[in-house]
C-alpha positions, 0 to 999 in steps of 0.5 A: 623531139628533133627540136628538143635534140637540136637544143642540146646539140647547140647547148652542147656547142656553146659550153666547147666554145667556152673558155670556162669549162666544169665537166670535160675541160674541152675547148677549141684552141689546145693553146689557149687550155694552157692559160684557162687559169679560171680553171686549171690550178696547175700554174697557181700552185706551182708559181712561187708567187702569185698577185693581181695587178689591180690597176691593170687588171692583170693576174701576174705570176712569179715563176720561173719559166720565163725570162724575167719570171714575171708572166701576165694573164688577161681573162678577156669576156665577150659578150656574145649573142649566141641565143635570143628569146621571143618576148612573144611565145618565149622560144629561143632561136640560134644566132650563127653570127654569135658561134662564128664571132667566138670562133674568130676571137679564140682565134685571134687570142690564140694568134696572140698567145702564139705569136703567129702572124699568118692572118695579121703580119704584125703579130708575128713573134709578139709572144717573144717580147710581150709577156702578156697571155689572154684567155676568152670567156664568152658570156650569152648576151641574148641581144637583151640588155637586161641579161647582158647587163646580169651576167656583166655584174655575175662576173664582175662580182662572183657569188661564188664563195670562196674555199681556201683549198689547194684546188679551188681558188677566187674567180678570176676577175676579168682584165677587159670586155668585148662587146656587145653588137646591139648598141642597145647592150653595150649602152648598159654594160659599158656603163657599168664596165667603165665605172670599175675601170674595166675598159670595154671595146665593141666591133658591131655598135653604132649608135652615136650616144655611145660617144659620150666619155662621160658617160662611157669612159672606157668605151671604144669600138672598131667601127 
């Protein structure tokens, strides 16, 4: 039972640290619930126009509530390990790294959207001479490429289907990818991200065949 409780409590901790939400809206950064367009139909239906900049995978909204009208949004999904499976007995263990690993990148996209310069000074006023806005989505990698890579084609082409309604609209499409940490994942994913030109960028994989731009061509990392 207190294993069976330990889950949910972790289960329940994973669905805050999502941007993507359905039941109770809740995330970590108030900052960047403004811009969870994935989900909040407000800015959609309230912008006088509304297209996506497919050659920089961008939703770009004409309203009139910045200084040129135009404002950008980047959905940016990480692949994070928050779970892995034992391929022996089939339990699942809690990766802290992967909890801590989103809290820092919400926090980086937060820093972003706000202009705050606090932990990285050359952010400082960047929301006041860029019009760009991110939001985070996090996708469980379960450091298995088999799964990262799914969830990778689940986001890339929705199966969702579509209801021309005031309050439902298309998934937004991700602008960009972060991860993975096992080079084993970002091999795959990368692969596929870098073949529908969505550009890809891992701070954790090391391994060297992922130089190859022929193979990865959108592929970068930090390390």
């Amino acid at each position: 039972n207190n294993k069976n409780e330990q889950f949910q409590w972790r289960k329940s901790s994973l669905r805050k640290l999502q941007v993507e939400t359905h039941d109770t809206k809740q995330m970590i950064l108030s900052s960047l619930l403004e811009h969870d367009f994935a989900n909040d139909n407000y800015i959609r239906r309230n912008a006088n126009n509304t297209h996506a900049d497919n050659n920089n995978k961008l939703d770009v909204f004409i309203t009139d509530e910045s200084d040129n009208g135009n404002s950008a949004f980047c959905r940016v999904v990480s692949l994070t390990p928050f779970t892995t499976v034992d391929v022996h007995d089939g339990t699942t263990s809690f990766v802290n790294i992967g909890y801590e690993s989103a809290a820092a990148m919400l926090l980086a996209a937060q820093h972003l959207n706000t202009g705050d310069g606090s932990i990285v000074r050359q952010v400082e006023g960047l929301n006041e001479t860029c019009s760009v806005r991110f939001s985070m989505e996090f996708l469980d990698s379960n450091y298995n490429p088999g799964v990262a890579l799914d969830r990778v084609i689940e986001k890339i082409y929705p199966s969702s289907s579509f209801n021309e309604t005031a309050e439902s609209h298309q998934p937004i499409p991700p602008c960009a990818f972060i991860g993975a940490s096992r080079s084993a994942v970002s091999g795959p994913s990368s692969l596929l991200t870098g073949l529908k030109n969505f550009p890809q960028v891992s701070g954790a994989s090391t391994s060297q065949d992922l130089d190859d731009k022929s193979q990865f061509k959108l592929f970068a990392r930090t390390v």
